[in-house]
C-alpha positions in Angstrom: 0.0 0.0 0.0 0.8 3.7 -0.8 -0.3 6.9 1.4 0.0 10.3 1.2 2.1 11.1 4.1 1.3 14.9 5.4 4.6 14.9 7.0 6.4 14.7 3.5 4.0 15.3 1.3 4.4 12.8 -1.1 3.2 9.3 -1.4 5.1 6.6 0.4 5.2 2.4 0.3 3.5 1.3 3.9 6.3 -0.1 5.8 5.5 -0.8 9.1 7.6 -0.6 11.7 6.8 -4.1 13.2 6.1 -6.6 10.5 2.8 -7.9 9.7 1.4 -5.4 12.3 -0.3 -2.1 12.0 -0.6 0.6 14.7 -3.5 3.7 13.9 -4.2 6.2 16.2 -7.3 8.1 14.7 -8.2 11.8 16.4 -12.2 10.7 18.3 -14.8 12.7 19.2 -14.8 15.5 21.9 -18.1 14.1 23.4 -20.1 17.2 24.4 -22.8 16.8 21.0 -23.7 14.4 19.0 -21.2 14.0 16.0 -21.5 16.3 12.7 -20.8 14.9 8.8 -17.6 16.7 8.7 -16.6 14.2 11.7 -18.2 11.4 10.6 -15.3 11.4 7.7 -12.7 11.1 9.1 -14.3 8.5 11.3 -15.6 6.6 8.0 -12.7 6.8 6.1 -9.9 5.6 8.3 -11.9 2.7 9.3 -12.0 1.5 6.0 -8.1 2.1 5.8 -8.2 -0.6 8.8 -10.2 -2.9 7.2 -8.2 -3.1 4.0 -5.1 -3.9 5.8 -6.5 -6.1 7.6 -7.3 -7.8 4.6 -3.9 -7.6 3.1 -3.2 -9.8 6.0 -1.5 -7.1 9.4 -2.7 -7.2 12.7 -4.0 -4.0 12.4 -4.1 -2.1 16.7 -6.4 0.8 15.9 -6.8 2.9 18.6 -9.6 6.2 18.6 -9.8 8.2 21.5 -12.4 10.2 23.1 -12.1 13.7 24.8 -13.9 13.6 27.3 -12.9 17.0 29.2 -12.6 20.0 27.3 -13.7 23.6 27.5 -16.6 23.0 25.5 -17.7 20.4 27.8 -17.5 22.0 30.9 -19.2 25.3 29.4 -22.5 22.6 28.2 -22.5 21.0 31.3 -23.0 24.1 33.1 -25.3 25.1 31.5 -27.4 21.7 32.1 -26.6 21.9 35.7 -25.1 18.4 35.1 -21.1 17.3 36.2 -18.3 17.1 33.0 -18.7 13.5 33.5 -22.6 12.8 33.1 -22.2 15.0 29.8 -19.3 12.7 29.0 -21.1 9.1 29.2 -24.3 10.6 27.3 -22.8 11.5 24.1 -20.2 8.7 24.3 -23.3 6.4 24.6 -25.0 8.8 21.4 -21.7 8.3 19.6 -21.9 4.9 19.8 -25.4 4.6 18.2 -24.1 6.9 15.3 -21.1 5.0 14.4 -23.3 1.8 14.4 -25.5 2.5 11.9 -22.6 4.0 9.5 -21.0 1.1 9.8 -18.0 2.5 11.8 -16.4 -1.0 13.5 -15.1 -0.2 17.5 -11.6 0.3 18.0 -9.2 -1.8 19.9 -9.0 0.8 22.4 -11.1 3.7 23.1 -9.2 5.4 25.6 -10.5 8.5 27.6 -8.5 11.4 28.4 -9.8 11.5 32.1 -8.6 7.7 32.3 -5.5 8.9 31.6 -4.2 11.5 33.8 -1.6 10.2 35.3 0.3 9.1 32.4 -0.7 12.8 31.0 0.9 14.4 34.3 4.3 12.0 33.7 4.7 12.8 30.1 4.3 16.9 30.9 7.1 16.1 33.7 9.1 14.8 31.8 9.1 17.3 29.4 9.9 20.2 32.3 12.6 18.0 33.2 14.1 18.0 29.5 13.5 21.9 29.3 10.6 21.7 26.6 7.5 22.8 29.5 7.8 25.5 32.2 5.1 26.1 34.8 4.2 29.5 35.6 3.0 30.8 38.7 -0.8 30.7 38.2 0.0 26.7 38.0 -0.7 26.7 34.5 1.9 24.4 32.0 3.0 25.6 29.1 5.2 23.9 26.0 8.1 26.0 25.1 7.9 26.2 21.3 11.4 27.6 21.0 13.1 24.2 22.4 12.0 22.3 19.4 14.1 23.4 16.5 11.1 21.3 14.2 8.2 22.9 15.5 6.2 23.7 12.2 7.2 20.5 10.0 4.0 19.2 9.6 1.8 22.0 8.3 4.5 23.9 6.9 4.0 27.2 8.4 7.0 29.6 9.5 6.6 31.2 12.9 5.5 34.5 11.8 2.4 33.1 9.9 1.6 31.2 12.9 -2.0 32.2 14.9 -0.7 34.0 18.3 -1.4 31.8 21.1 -2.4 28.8 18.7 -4.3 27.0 20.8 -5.6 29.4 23.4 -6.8 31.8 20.2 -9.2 33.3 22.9 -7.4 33.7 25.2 -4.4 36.5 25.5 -2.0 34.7 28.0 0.4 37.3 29.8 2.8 34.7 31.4 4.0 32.9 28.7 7.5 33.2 27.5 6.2 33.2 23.7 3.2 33.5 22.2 3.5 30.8 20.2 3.8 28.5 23.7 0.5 26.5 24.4 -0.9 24.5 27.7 -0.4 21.4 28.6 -1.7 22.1 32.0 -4.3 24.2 33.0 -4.7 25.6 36.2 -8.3 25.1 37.9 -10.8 27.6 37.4 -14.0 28.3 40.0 -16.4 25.5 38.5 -14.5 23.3 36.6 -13.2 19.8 36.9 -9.6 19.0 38.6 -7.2 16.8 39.2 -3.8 17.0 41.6 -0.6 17.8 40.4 2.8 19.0 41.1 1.9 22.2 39.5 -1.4 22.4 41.6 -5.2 21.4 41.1 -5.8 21.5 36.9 -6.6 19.8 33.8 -4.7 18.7 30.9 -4.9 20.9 27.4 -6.4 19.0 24.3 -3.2 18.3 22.6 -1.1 16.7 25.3 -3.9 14.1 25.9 -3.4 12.3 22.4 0.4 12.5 23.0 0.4 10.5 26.0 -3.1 8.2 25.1 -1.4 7.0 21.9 2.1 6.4 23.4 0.4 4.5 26.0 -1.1 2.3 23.7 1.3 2.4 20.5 4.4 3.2 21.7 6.2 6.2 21.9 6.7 5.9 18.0 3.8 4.0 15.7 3.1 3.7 12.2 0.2 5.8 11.0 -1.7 9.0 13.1 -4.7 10.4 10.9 -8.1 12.8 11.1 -9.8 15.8 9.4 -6.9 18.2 7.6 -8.4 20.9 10.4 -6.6 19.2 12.9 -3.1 19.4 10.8 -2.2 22.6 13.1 -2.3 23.6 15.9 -3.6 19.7 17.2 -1.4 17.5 15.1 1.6 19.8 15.1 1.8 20.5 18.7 1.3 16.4 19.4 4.5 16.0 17.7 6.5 18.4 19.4 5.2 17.0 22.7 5.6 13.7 21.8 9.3 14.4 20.0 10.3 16.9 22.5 9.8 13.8 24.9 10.9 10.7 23.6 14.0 12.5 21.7 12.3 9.9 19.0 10.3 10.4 15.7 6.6 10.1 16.4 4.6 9.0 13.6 5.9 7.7 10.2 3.0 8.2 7.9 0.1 11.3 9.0 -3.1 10.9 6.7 -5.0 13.8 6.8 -8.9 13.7 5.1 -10.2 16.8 3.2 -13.2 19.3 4.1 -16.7 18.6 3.9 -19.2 21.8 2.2 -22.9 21.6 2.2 -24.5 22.6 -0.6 -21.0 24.1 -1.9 -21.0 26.4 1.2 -18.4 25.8 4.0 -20.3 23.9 6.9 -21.5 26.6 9.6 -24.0 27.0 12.0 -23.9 30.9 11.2 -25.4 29.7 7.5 -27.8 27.1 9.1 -26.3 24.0 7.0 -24.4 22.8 10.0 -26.1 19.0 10.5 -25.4 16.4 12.7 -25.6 12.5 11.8 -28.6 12.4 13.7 -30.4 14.9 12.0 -29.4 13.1 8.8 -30.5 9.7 9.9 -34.2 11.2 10.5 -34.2 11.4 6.3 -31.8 9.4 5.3 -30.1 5.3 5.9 -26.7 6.1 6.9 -25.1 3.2 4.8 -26.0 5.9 1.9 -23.8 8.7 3.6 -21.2 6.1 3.7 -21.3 5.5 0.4 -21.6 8.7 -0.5 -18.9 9.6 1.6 -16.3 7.0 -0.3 -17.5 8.1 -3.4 -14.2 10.3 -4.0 -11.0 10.2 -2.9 -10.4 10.9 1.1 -8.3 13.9 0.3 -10.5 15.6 -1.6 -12.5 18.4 -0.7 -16.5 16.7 -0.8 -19.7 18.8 -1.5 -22.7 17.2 0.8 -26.1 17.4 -1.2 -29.5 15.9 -0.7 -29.3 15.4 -4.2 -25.7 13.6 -4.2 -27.0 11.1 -0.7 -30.0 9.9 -3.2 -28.4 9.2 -5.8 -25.4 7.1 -3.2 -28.7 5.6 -1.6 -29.8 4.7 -5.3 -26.1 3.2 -5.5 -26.7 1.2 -2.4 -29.9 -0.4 -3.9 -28.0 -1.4 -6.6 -25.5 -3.1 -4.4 -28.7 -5.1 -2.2 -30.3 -6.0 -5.2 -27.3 -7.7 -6.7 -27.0 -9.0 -3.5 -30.2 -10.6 -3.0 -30.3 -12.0 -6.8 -26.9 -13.8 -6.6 -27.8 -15.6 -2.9 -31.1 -16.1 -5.0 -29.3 -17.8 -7.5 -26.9 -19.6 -5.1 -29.5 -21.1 -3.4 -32.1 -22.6 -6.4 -29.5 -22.2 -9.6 -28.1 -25.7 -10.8 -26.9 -27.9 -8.7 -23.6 -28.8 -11.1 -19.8 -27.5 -12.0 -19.2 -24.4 -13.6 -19.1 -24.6 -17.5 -16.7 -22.5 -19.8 -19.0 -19.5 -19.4 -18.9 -20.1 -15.6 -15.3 -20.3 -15.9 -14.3 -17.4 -17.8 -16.5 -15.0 -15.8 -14.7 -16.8 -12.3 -11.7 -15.0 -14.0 -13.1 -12.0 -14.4 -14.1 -12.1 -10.5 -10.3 -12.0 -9.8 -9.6 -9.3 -12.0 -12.5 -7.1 -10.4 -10.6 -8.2 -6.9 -7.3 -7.1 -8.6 -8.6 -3.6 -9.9 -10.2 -3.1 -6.2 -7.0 -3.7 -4.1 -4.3 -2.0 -6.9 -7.1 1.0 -6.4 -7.0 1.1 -2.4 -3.2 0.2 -2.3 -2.8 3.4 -4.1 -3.3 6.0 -1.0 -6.5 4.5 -0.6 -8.5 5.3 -3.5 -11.8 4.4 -2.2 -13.7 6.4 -5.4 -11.6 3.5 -7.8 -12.7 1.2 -5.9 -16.2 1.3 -5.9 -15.9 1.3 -9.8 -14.7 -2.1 -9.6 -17.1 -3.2 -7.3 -20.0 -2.0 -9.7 -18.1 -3.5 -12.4 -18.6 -7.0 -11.0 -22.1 -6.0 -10.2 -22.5 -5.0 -13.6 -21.2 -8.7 -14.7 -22.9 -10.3 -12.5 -26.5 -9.0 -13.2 -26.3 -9.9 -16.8 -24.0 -13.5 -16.3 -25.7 -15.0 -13.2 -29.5 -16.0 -13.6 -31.6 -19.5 -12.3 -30.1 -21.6 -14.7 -26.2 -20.6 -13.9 -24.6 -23.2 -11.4 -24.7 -22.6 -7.8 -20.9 -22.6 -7.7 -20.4 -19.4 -10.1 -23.4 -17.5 -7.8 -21.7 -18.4 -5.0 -18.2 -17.2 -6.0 -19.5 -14.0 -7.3 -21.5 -13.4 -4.1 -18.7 -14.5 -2.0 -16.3 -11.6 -3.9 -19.0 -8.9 -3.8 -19.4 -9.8 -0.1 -15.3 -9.6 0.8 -15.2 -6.5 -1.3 -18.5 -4.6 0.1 -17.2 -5.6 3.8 -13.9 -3.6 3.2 -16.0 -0.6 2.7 -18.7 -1.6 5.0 -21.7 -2.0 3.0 -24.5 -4.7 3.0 -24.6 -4.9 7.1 -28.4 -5.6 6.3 -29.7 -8.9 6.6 -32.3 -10.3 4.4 -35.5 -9.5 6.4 -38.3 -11.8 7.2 -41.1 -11.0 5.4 -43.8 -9.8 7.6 -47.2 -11.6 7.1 -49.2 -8.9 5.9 -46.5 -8.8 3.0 -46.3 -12.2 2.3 -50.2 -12.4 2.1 -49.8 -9.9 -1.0 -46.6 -11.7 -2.2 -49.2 -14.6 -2.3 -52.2 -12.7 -3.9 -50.1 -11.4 -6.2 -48.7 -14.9 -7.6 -52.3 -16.3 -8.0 -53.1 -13.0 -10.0 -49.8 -14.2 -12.0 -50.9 -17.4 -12.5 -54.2 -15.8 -14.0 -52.5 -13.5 -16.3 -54.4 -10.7 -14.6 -51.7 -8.7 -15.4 -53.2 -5.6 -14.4 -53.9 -6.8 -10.6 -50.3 -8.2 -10.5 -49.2 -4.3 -11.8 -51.6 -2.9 -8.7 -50.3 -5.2 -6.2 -46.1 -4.9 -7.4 -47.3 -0.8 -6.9 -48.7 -1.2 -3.4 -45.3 -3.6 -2.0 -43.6 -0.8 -3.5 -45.4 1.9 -1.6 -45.2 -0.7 1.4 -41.4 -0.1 1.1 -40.7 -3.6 -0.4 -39.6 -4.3 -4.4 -40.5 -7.4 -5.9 -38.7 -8.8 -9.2 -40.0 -12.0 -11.5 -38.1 -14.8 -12.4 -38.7 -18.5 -13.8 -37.8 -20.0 -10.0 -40.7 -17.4 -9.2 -40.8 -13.9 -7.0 -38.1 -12.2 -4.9 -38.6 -9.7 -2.6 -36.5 -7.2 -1.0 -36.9 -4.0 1.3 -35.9 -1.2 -0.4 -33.0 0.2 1.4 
């Protein structure tokens, strides 16, 4: 495999740095909402990059933090009257509903930052020890940009184009040495959350927690860090001069960075009213269609969110059921016998639709490529595969389309049991059929279909399916 490394910017052979495994740290939620679309990118993407390396054979650690204290949160739970914590296992229970029904697999680890305080508190240490932190006297921490010569190699940007403050933007500090110096500590404030330190009672800032959660659980250098291209600086940026300014050791070989998300070729705000959560999506639309919709161009890429664009990935994703559902059709009452020549031939063409698919994600993840092969086999298969083709050649095409589908996480739906009412019209339809009252039969197909349910005519007889 080949990825666009942020650090270099260029595209680079994976090589991890233990073979045959994989170690991902992936940027989580700050749980104080439910999750918007521009997050549910990042979170879409990079668990489709685990699940093709886990199909190119590496025990793949993936590890996706949540932030579970933050100024944001302690500002909403004030306002509820509720503790940081309560607000905390709400929308960590809400995320987890969300990420289930767009397919998003759990990590190995979902660490917390409050779990992790006193590995947070040892990491800052040693960093004042090694001269790269200095605690002032209102018992805040601060990293001292100036000791790390490579501060700025990620995003690129020289010191004078850099936002005073960077991550306390509003916030004019008067104690720090620099500017440029952020917190790693924060002293407590009347209200908020604290823990004990040798600096006094405080929370840690946003950036140091990643440092020390993926060190924990990766080591204090790992193979691949990735999230949204907003968190290239000041998040990503500072974690490596925490992290580096610690260890003395690089920090991450490969950084993949996903591009915006625009609504309605507008920049997402809540100021212009096109700012949407998942849930609100999910109240018009399946969220297996955002995925799709989502991995419909390259990760990198800037991606314009439409109503327009999620039907027509939700018409996609009917497509990919209906295939679906006609090939374990056909694998189940086909003939019972070994492939012919025909068979053959189009059992070759099934590896070469495999081929196109991995060649496409090998190359930095090319997710857009992919899909075209996928549809390609669909394609094939809808006009090869019918009641008279041997079970064998159904089954090997739906075994491919499933592999290939379950790297991007589509078809998670089971075939459904036909309710009765359903299956009473299924019925009254087929002795309509068997009348050639073709007109009833065009009355009843209409009312399954207002039902939600689509029903299709073959010589083995009707096959229904819920429109997804």
């Amino acid at each position: 495999m080949y990825i666009y490394n942020s650090l270099t910017r260029k595209k680079e052979k994976f090589v991890p740095l233990h073979e045959g495994k994989a170690g991902i740290y992936a940027c989580g939620p700050t749980v104080y909402n439910y999750f918007h679309i521009g997050n549910a990118r990042p979170f879409i993407t990079f668990d489709v990059l685990r699940r093709q390396l886990e199909r190119e054979g590496y025990d793949v650690t993936f590890v996706q933090n949540f932030t579970d204290i933050d100024d944001k949160m302690i500002r909403r739970a004030n306002e509820e009257g509720i503790t940081v914590r309560e607000l905390g296992e709400r929308f960590i229970s809400e995320y987890w509903k969300d990420a289930k029904a767009l397919g998003i697999r759990p990590a190995t680890v979902h660490p917390k930052a409050t779990e992790h305080i006193s590995e947070i508190i040892a990491l800052i240490s040693r960093l004042i020890e090694n001269g790269h932190a200095y605690a002032v006297a209102s018992g805040d921490v601060y990293y001292r940009v100036s000791a790390f010569p490579g501060y700025g190699k990620l995003s690129g940007q020289r010191s004078e184009e850099r936002e005073t403050g960077a991550s306390e933007r509003l916030n004019v500090e008067t104690d720090k040495e620099s500017p440029e110096d952020f917190a790693l500590w924060k002293a407590q404030k009347p209200g908020e959350p604290a823990w004990d330190s040798p600096w006094g009672p405080g929370r840690p800032g946003w950036h140091i927690e990643c440092s020390a959660m993926s060190m924990k659980y990766l080591g204090e250098t790992f193979d691949i860090h990735c999230g949204g291209k907003d968190l290239l600086f000041p998040h990503h940026e500072n974690e490596i001069a925490q992290s580096e300014g610690a260890t003395g050791m690089p920090y991450v070989r490969y950084w993949m960075h996903n591009g915006f998300i625009n609504v309605d070729n507008q920049k997402m705000s809540k100021s212009l009213n096109n700012f949407f959560t998942v849930r609100d999506i999910s109240k018009e639309y399946d969220l297996e269609a955002v995925r799709l919709f989502m991995l419909s161009s390259h990760y990198r890429s800037p991606i314009n969110f439409s109503r327009n664009l999620i039907e027509a990935a939700n018409a996609s994703l009917n497509r990919l059921y209906t295939a679906r559902d006609h090939l374990l059709f056909c694998a189940n009452n086909g003939e019972d016998r070994e492939m012919n020549d025909q068979e053959t031939a189009f059992a070759g063409r099934i590896a070469e639709y495999e081929k196109r698919f991995d060649d496409a994600m090998d190359d930095d993840l090319n997710t857009a490529d992919a899909l075209g092969a996928v549809f390609e086999l669909v394609r094939d298969a809808n006009t090869t595969v019918t009641e008279h083709t041997s079970r064998s050649a159904a089954k090997a095409a739906l075994d491919s389309l499933h592999a290939l589908c379950g790297v991007l996480g589509f078809l998670t739906k089971e075939t459904e049991e036909i309710p009765e009412e359903i299956a009473a019209i299924l019925k009254e339809r087929e002795e309509a059929r068997k009348k050639k009252d073709w007109k009833k039969s065009d009355e009843l197909r209409d009312t399954l279909k207002a039902a939600g349910y689509i029903v299709e005519d073959s010589k083995q007889g009707q096959k229904i399916r819920k429109n997804v």
